[in-house]
C-alpha positions in Angstrom: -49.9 53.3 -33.0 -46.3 54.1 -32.0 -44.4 54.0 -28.4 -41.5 57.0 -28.1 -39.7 55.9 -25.6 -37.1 59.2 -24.2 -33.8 56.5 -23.7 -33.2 52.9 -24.2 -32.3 51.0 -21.1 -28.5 51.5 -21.6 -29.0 54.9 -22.3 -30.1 56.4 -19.2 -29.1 57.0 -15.6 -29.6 54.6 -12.9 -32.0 57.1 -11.1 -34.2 58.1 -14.1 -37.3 57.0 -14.1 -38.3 55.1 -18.0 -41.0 57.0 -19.8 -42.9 55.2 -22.5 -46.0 58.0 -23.9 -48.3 56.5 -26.1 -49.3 57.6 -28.9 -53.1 57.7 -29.5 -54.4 55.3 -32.3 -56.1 58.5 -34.6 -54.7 61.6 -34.7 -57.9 63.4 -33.3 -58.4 60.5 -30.6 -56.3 62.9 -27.8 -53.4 63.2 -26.0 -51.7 60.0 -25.2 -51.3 57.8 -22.4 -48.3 58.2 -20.0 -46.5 54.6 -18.9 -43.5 54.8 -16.8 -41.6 52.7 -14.6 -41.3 54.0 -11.4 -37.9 53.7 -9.2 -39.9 51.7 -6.4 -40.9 48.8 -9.3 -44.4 49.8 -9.8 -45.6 51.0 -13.4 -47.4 54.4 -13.2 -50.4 54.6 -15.8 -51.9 58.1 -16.3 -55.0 58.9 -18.3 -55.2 62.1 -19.7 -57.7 64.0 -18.4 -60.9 65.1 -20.1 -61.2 62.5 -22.4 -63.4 59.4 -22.5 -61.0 56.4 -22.5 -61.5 53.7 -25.9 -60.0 50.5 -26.7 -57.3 51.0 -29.1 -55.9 54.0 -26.3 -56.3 51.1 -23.3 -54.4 48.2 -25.5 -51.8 50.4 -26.3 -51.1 51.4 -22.9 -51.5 47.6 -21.8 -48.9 46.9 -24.6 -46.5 49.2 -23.1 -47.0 47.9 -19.3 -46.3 44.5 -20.4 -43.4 45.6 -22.2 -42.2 47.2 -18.9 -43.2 44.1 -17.0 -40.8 41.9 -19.1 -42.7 38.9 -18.5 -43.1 39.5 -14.6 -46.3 40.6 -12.3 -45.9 44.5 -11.4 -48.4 46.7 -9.4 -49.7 49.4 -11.6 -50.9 52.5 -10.2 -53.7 53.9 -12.8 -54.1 57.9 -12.3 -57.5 58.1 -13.6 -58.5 61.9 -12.1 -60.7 63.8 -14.8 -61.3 61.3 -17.1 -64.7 61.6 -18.5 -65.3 57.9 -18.7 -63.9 54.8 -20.2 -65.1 52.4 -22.4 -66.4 48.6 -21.9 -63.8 47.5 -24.3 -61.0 49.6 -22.1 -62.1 48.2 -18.7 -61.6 44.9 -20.2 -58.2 45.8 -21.2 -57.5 47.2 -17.6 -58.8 44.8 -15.8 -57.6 41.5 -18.0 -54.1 42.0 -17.9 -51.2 39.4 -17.7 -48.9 41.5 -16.4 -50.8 43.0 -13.2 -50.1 41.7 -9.7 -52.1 44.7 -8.2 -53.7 48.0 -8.9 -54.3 51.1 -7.6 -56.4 53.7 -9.1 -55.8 57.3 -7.9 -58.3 60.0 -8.7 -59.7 63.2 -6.9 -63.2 63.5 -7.7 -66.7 61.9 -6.9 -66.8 61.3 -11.0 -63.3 59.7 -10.6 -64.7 57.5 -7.5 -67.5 56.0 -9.8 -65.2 55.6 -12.9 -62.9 53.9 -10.6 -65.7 51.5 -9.0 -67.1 50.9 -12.8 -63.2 49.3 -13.6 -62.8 47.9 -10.2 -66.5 45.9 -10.3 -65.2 44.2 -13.7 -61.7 43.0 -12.0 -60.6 39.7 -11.7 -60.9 38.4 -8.1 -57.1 37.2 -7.8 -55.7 41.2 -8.5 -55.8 43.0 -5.2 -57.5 46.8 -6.4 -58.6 49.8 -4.4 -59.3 53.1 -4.9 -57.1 56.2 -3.1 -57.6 59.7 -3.6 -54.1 60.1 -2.5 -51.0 58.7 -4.5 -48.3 58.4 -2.3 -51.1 56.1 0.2 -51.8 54.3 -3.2 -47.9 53.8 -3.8 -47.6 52.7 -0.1 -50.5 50.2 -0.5 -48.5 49.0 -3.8 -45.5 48.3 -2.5 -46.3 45.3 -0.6 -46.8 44.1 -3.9 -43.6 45.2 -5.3 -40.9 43.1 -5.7 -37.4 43.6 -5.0 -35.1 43.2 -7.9 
């Protein structure tokens, strides 16, 4: 399990967005998960489509959020559209994290809306989560959740 990250911190422009892509845990477990800070503090989480979500994939992304986080609460946004499904062990990961103050999961389908309902039934109470089918209303939901820093 390895994290390319594109530029360190003091490497990169004050307007580009971090990427951290994940690599997946097997070499035939599929393409990786996308974590990136966004520019508006909220770390962007995309599944890769057509693939059924497992644990090792879901605690390395959580690994990378927290390293983003760097010991603080973020909103995530988790893009979860065409995902074929996602595993007991992975919803725990999602919905257990440290490092979450809110999430919102984005997808397009009626599959997505039950995938997203199946993570959002196993959440912890004290997370504020919905379900958008558009990003920029789930990135305007997340920002009250933001913090300025």
């Amino acid at each position: 399990m390895t994290v390319e990250a594109l530029a360190g911190p003091d490497e990169r422009n004050p307007e580009d967005e971090p990427v951290e892509k994940l690599a997946a845990p097997e070499p035939d477990a599929g393409d990786p998960i996308e974590v990136r800070m966004t520019d508006r503090g909220i770390i962007k989480v995309t599944l890769p489509p057509h693939q059924v979500i497992e644990g090792p994939q879901a605690r390395a992304a959580g690994a990378a959020v927290r390293s983003l986080a760097q010991g603080r609460r973020l909103p995530v946004l988790l893009v979860i559209t065409g995902v074929v499904g996602v595993s007991v062990e992975a919803r725990h990961t999602y919905t257990s994290s440290i490092a979450v103050s809110a999430f919102a999961l984005v997808g397009e389908s009626p599959v997505d809306r039950v995938i997203a309902h199946y993570l959002l039934r196993s959440k912890i109470e004290t997370i504020p989560a919905q379900f958008f089918t558009s990003e920029s209303d789930a990135v305007m939901w997340l920002r009250q959740y933001a913090r300025d820093e």
